[in-house]
N, C-alpha and C positions, 0 to 999 in steps of 0.2 A: 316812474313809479318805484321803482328797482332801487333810485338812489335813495329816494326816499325812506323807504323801507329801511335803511340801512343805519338812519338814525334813530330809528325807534328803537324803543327802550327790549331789547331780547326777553323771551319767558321763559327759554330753557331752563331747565336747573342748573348744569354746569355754568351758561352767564348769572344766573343769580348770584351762584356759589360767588362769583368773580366778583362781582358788587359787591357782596357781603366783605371781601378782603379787602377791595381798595378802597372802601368807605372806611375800615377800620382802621389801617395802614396810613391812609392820608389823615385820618382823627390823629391819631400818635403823632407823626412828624408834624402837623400844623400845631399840634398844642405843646411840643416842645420846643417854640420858639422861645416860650417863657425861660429856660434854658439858656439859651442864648443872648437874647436881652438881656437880662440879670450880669452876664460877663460882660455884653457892651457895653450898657451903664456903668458900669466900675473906670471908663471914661470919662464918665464927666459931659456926655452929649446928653441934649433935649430929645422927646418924642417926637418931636419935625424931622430932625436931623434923622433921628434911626429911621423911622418910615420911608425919608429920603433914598439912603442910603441903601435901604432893604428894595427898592422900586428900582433902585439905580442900577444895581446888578441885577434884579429878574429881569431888566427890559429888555437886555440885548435876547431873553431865551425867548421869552413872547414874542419878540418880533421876528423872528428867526422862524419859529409857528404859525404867525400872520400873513407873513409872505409868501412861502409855500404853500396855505391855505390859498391864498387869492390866486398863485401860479394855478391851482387848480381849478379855481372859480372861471380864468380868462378862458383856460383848455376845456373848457366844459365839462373836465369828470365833476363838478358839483353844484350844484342853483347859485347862482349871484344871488346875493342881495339884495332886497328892494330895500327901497328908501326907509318905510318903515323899519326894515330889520335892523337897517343900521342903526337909527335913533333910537331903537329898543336896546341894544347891542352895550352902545355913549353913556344910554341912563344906568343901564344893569352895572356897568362898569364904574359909576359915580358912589352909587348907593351901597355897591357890595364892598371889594376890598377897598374903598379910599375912604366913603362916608362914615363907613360902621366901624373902620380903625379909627380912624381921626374920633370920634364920638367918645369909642372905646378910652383911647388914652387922654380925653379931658375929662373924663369919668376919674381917671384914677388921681387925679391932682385933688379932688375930695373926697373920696373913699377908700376904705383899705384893699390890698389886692384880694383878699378872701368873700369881701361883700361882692366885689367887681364878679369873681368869679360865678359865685354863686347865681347871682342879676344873667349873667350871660347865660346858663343853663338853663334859660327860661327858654331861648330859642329855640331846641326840636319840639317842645310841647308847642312853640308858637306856631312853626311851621304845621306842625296836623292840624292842626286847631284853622288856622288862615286856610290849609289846604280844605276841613269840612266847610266853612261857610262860604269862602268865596269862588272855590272850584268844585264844589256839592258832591267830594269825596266821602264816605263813611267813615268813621272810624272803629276799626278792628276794635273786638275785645284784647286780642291779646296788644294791640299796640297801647290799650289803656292799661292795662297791666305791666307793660313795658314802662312806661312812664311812672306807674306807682313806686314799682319796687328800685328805677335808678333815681328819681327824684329823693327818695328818700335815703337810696344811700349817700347823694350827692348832701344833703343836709347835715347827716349822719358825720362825714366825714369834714365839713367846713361848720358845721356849728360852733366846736372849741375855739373858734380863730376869729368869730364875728367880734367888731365892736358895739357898742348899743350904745352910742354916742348920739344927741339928737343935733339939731341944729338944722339952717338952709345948708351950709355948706353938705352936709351927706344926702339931704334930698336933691339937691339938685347935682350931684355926681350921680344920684342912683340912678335920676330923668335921663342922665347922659346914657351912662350902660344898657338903659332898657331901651333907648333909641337906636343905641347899636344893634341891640339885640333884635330890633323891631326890624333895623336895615338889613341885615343881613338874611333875615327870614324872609322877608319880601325878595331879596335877591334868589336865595334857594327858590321858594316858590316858582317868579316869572322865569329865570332860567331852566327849569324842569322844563316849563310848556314851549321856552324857544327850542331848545336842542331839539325837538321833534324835526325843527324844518330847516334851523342852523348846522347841526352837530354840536356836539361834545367840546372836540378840540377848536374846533375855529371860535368858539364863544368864549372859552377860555381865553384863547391867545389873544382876542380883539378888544375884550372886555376888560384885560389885565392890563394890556397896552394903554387904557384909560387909564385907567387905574394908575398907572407907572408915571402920564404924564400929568394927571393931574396931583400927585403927590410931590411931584420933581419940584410944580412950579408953584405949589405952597413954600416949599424949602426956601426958594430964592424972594417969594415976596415977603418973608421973615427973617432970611439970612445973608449978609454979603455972601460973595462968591468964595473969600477966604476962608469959610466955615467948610468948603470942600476938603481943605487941607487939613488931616486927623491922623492920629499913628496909627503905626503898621495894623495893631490889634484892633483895631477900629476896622479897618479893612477885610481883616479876614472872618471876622466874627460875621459883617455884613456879609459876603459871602456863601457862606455858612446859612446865614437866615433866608439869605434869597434863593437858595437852589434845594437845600434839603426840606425848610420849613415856608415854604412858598411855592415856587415853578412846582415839582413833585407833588406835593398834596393838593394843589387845586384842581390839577387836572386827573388826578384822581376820583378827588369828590365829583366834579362832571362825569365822569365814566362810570363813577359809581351811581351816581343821578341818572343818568341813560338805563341803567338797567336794571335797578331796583327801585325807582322812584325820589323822590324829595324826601316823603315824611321818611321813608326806612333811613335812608342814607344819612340823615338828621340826627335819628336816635341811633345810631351807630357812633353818630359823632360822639356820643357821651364818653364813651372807652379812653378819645384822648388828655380831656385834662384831668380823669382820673390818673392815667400813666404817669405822667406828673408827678404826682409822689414820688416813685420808685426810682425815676428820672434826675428827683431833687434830692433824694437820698444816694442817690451814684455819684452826680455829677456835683454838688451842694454840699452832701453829710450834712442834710436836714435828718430830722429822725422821723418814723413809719411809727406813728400809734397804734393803738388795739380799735382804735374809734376809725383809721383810715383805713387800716385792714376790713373790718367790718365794714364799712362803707364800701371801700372797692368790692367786695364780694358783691355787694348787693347792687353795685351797678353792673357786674357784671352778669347777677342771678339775670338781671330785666332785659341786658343781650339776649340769653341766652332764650327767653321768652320769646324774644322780637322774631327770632331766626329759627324756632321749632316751629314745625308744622307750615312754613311761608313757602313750600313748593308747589307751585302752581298746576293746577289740572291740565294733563296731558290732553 
């Protein structure tokens, strides 16, 4: 019962406090992948290959996680497995990072990256929303207020960059993005309710390992084995994607899930493709308008809503 216990999600205020960081902290580092991509594309590789590549180097860290996790499982500090968990474990791992990426980057072969973005921000409002009807959670006033005022800065801020182009080609990129958006909400959601009986970290490291291998062997059923061979900057850029804006923020966001929940940890997520800007203007010498200042503010007015008043009765 003791181990048990140990997964559940804390109500103290100092672990909230802890969720409230590492939900924000991993939003930043997972949405400045955009960052990085943008430099390894100046190579000249597909979105197979990057995904590859990005999969290729987290594996070794998840399985490194995985093992250790299971050393514990054999020694009995933690509950094996049952069959179902593992088949829950394979599915979470297909739909989350491998589905909802793959989805993601055929999405943008017809849409702009600013519709993309936009489409994808539909996620934390999905995850409450899936969370009220299908797991018969409430929703907070101030979490609908959180939603109003970052949704709107999210709008605020990519409205200038939309195109309003019609045609199938942009509907059917938008179908792609909102499928990601749909997979990875479902992912947050059922992951929230395994960590109670899995953990944090073993779900991570088990579900990524999916994840890694079934991205690997996309690669190879669309590319000779010669497409391994890339320059240096190829290399280290992947790198770079797999350990700062992957391994780090995912297992963040589960730790942040464990102790503040799905939907909060969600709309925290917003803070990082906001960052983004600032990120694009450092690392890019994009320019910061008056329209994304204003925007960021107001995603970050509806943080700051989410996180007043969210300490729990002693």
């Amino acid at each position: 019962m003791n181990r048990l216990a140990s997964f559940l999600p804390l109500s103290h205020p100092s672990s909230r406090a802890a969720g409230y960081c590492l939900a924000t902290l991993g939003a930043v580092l997972f949405s400045a992948k955009a960052i990085v991509v943008k430099f390894t594309y100046r190579y000249g590789i597909d979105a197979v290959t990057l995904i590859a590549f990005r999969m290729l180097f987290a594996m070794p860290f998840f399985a490194a996680v995985a093992w250790h996790q299971s050393r514990r499982a054999t020694r009995g500090e933690i509950p094996a497995l049952s069959v179902r968990e593992r088949l829950q474990v394979c599915v979470l791992g297909l739909i989350g990072y491998y589905l909802s990426s793959f989805l993601d980057f055929l999405g943008l072969r017809y849409i702009t990256a600013s519709l993309e973005r936009l489409i994808l921000f539909l996620s934390p409002s999905l995850v409450v929303l899936m969370s009220a009807f299908w797991l018969k959670r409430p929703v907070a006033r101030r979490q609908w207020l959180a939603m109003a005022l970052s949704y709107a800065g999210v709008v605020l801020v990519f409205a200038h960059d939309l195109s309003f182009g019609g045609g199938g080609e942009v509907l059917l990129g938008s179908l792609f993005v909102f499928a990601s958006a749909t997979s990875y909400s479902v992912y947050l959601i059922c992951s929230g309710e395994l960590i109670k009986r899995v953990g944090a970290t073993r779900l991570v490291a088990y579900a990524m390992l999916v994840s890694c291998v079934a991205c690997i062997a996309q690669f190879f059923a669309v590319h000779p084995a010669t497409m391994l061979l890339q320059p240096a900057g190829v290399y280290g850029y992947s790198l770079i994607h797999a350990t700062l804006n992957t391994v780090a923020p995912v297992f963040m966001l589960m730790w942040a899930v464990a102790r503040i929940g799905a939907p909060t940890a969600s709309l925290l997520g917003m803070v990082g493709p906001v960052s983004v800007l600032f990120l694009a203007a450092w690392f890019l010498d994009e320019p910061i308008t008056a329209w994304q200042m204003a925007g960021t503010a107001l995603v970050l007015a509806g943080v700051l809503v989410l996180t007043a008043g969210a300490r729990p009765a002693r």
